[in-house]
C-alpha positions in Angstrom: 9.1 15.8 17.9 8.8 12.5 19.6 8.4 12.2 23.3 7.7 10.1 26.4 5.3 11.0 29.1 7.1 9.5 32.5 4.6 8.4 35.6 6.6 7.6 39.0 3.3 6.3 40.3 2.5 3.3 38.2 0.0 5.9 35.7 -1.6 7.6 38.5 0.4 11.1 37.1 2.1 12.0 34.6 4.4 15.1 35.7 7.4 15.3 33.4 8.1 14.6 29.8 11.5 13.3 27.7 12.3 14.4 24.5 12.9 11.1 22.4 13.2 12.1 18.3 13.2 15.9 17.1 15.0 17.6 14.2 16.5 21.0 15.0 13.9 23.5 13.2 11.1 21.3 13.0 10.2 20.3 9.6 10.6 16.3 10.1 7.6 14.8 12.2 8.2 11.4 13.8 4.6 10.3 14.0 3.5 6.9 15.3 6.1 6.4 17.5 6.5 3.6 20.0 9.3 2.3 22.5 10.4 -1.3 23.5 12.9 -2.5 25.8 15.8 -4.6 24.2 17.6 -7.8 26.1 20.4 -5.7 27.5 18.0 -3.4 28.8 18.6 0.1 26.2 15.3 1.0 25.1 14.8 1.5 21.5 12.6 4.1 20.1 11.1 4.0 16.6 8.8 6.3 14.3 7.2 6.9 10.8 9.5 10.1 9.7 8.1 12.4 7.4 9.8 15.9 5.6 7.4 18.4 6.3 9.7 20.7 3.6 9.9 17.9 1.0 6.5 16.4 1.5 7.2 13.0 1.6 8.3 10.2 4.0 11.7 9.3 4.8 12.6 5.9 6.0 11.5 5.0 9.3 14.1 6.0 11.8 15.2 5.1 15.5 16.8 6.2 18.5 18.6 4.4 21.5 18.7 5.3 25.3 20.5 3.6 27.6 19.9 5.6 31.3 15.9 4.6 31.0 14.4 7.1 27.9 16.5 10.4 29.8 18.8 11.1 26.7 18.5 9.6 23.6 20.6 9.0 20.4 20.4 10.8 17.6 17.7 9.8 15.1 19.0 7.8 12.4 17.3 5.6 9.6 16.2 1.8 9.8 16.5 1.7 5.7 12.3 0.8 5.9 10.7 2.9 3.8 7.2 2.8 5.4 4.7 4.1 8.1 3.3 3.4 11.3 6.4 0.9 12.3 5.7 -1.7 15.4 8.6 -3.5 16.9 8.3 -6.8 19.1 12.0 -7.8 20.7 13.4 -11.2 19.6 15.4 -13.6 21.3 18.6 -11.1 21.9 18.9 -8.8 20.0 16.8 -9.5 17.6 13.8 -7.5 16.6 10.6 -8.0 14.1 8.8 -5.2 12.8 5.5 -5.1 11.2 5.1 -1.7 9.2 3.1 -0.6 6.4 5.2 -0.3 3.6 5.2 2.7 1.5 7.7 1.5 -1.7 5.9 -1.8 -2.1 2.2 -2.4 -1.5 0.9 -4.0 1.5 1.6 -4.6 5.2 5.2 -6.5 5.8 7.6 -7.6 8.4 11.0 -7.0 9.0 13.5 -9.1 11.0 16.3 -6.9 12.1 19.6 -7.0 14.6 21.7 -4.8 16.3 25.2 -4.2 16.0 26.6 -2.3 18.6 23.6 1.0 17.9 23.5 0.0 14.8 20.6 -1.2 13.2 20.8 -4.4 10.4 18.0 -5.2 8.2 18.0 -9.5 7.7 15.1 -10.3 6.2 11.9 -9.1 5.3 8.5 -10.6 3.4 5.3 -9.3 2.7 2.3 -10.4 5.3 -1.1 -8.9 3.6 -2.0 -6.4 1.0 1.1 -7.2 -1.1 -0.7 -7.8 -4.6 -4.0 -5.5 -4.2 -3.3 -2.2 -6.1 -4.8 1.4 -4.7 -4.3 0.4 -0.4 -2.0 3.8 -0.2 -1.3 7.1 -2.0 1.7 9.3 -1.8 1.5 12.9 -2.7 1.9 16.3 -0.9 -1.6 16.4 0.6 -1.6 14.3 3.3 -5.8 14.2 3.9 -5.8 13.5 0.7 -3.4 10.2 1.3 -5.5 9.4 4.7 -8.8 9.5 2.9 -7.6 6.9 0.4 -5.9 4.8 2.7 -7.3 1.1 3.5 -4.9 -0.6 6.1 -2.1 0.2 8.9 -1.7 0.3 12.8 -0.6 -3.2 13.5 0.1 -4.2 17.0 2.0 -7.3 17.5 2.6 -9.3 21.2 4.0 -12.5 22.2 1.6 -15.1 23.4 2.7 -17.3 26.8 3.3 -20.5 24.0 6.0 -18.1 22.6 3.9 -17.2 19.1 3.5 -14.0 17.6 -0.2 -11.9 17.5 -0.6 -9.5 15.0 -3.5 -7.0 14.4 -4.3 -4.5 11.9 -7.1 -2.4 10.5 -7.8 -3.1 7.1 -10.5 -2.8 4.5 
């Protein structure tokens, strides 16, 4: 399952933690997870999601809270079909992602909205990695698939001149 460590005391202590994403019986991990804070102030969780019974990834999914990460929506899929999903809050409620995409090759971003708690996929275009061939595997052994792997973890934050940053690892 996904959840949040809470500190009252500015990260001094850490003494209580919030379920965020979890599947009843266990067998779907929501790995890589991370949390931002939309315009009108509902945080929205997101996570790689991968069927533990099925061996394989399922789309990336999210979650919404709106009493500050206490309870949490039910998890429910972004339609991305990739890994390691980092959002940056638009103008709004707009949102870009930058994931590593798992039916396509390569590292792309995704410009999303909300309606109401739903999530809408606008746009989306490959960044790096989109023409090279053996960057990811996909099978039921998951060392295997990390041992091959040659990109992912990109973090993305707005500069004060209002551009993007993005980093990843790659070889």
């Amino acid at each position: 399952k996904m959840v949040s460590l809470v500190s009252h005391d500015q990260g001094q202590t850490w003494p209580e933690y919030w379920d965020v994403m979890r599947e009843e019986g266990g067998k779907v991990f929501f790995w890589e997870s991370k949390i931002v804070e939309l315009a009108d102030g509902r945080l929205l969780a997101v996570a790689w999601t991968y069927d533990d019974v099925a061996k394989k990834d399922r789309p990336n999914h999210y979650s919404l809270s709106k009493d500050g990460g206490k309870t949490w929506s039910a998890p429910v899929s972004t339609g991305l079909m990739g890994q390691t999903l980092t959002p940056l809050v638009l103008d709004g409620d707009r949102v870009l992602c930058v994931y590593r995409r798992m039916d396509v090759t390569g590292l792309w971003a995704n410009l999303s909205h909300f309606e109401g708690n739903a999530w809408v996929n606008d746009d989306a275009f490959p960044l790096w990695g989109a023409r090279a061939a053996g960057l990811t595997e996909s099978s039921d052994n998951m060392a295997h698939n990390f041992n091959v792997l040659r990109f992912g973890a990109p973090c993305l934050t707005r500069l004060a001149d209002g551009s993007v940053f993005l980093a990843f690892w790659c070889y």
